[in-house]
Structures are given as C-alpha cells and as structure tokens.
N, C-alpha and C positions, 0 to 999 in steps of 0.2 A: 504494500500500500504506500502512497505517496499522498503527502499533503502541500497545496500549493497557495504560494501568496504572490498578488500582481503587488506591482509598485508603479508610481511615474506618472500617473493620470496628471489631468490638471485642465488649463483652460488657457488654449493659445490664440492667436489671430491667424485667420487666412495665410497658407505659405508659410506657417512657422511649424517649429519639428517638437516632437516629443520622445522621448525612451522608454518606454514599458520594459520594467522587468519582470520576471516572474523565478521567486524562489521557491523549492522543494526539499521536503525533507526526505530523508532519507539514504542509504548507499547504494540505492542502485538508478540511480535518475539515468544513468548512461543507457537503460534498459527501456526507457521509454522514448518513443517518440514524442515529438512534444506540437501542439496546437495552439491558434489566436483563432479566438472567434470574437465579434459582437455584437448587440444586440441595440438596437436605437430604441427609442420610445415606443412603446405601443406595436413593434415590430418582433418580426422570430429570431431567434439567434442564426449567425449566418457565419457561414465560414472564413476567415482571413489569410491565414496563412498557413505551414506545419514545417518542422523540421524532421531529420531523420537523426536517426541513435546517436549516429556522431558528428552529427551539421554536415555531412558530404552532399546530401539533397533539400532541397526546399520546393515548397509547393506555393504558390502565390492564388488566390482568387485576382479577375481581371482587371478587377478598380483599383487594384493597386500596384499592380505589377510595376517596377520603375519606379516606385516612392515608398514603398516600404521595404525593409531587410529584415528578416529574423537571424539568429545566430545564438549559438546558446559553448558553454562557458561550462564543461561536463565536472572539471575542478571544483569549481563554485556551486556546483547543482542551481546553475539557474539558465533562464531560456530570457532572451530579448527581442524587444519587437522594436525597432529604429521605424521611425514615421516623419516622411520627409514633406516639404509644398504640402500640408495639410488643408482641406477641404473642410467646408461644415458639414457636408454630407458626408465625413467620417466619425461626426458627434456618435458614441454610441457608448455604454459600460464595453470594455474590454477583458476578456477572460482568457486564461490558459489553459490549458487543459491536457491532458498524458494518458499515452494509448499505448497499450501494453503489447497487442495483437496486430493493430494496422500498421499498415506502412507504406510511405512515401507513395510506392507503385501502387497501393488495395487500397487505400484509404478513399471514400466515398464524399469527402467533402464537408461531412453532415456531422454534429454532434453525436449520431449513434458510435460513431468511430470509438470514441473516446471515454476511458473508466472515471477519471479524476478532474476535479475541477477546483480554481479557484475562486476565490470572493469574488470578483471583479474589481476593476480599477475605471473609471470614470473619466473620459475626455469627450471634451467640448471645446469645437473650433467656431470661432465668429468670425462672423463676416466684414 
C-alpha cells in the first residue's frame, strides 16, 4: 500500500507555471506507476498525465502535450507534475494517483487504472 500527498497548488495568472509534487510513502514507490489526473468544478475526473516505474515513459492527455512534464525522483519517493503557459481552463483540484498493475502501454487513460490516490492539490489560473 502506498499513501500519497500532492503539494504546489496555488493561484497563478494566465502563462505563469506551477510544480505539483506528489509524495509517497512507503519503499516500494519504484513499483508503481505513477498518475495526474483533474477534476474542474462540477466536472469528472479526467486524465492528465502518467509516468512509468522509472520515468523512461510518459503519457500526456492532448491539452497539454508541450506544456506540461511529469518526472518523478524514485530516491525521494515523489512524482512531479511541471505546468508551463498555464490556461484557466487548467483550473481544476489536481490529484496523483499509483497503479500497481497498468502500464504506460495498458493503461486506459481513466481512473479505473489506478489503486491509490491522493488528497488533491488545488490550482486556479486567471485570466
């Protein structure tokens, strides 16, 4: 089991960058894949990014391809999500979340992928 906390929210302007990190506990974080997803107001949770065991792969959803990076730091047990030229329409709670079973290649995109989850972390871009 793995238990996960985001960090790095906050409230930028249009075009400004943020860092999400996401720490876990545990000694086998290397053993998970690792996920961003988030969720806007009143909307579903939706897929962002994922990384693979040991950051060699990443998976991007379209709207952000080119301005976001994930990369994750297997020493530290944590996973980061770099968010670059931020939009308002990336306002949304941001979560991570670690999948023990998918990968990179199987992974469906969708919250089913995924065992663990954290609190979320809250970003709001204005316009």
């Amino acid at each position: 089991q793995v238990q996960l906390v985001e960090s790095g929210g906050g409230l930028v302007q249009a075009g400004g960058s943020l860092r999400l990190s996401c720490a876990a506990s545990g000694r086998t974080f290397s053993s998970y894949a690792m996920g961003w997803f988030r969720q806007a107001l009143a909307k579903e949770r939706t897929f962002v990014a994922a990384i693979s065991r040991r950051g060699a792969n990443t998976l991007y959803v379209d709207s952000v391809k080119g301005r976001f990076t994930t990369f994750r730091d297997n020493a530290k047990n944590t996973v980061y999500l770099q968010m670059n030229n931020l939009k308002p329409e990336d306002t949304a709670v941001y979560y991570c979340a670690a999948t023990i079973g998918a990968t990179i290649s199987t992974m469906r995109q969708n919250a089913s992928d995924f065992d663990y989850w954290g609190q979320g972390t809250q970003v709001t871009v204005s316009s």
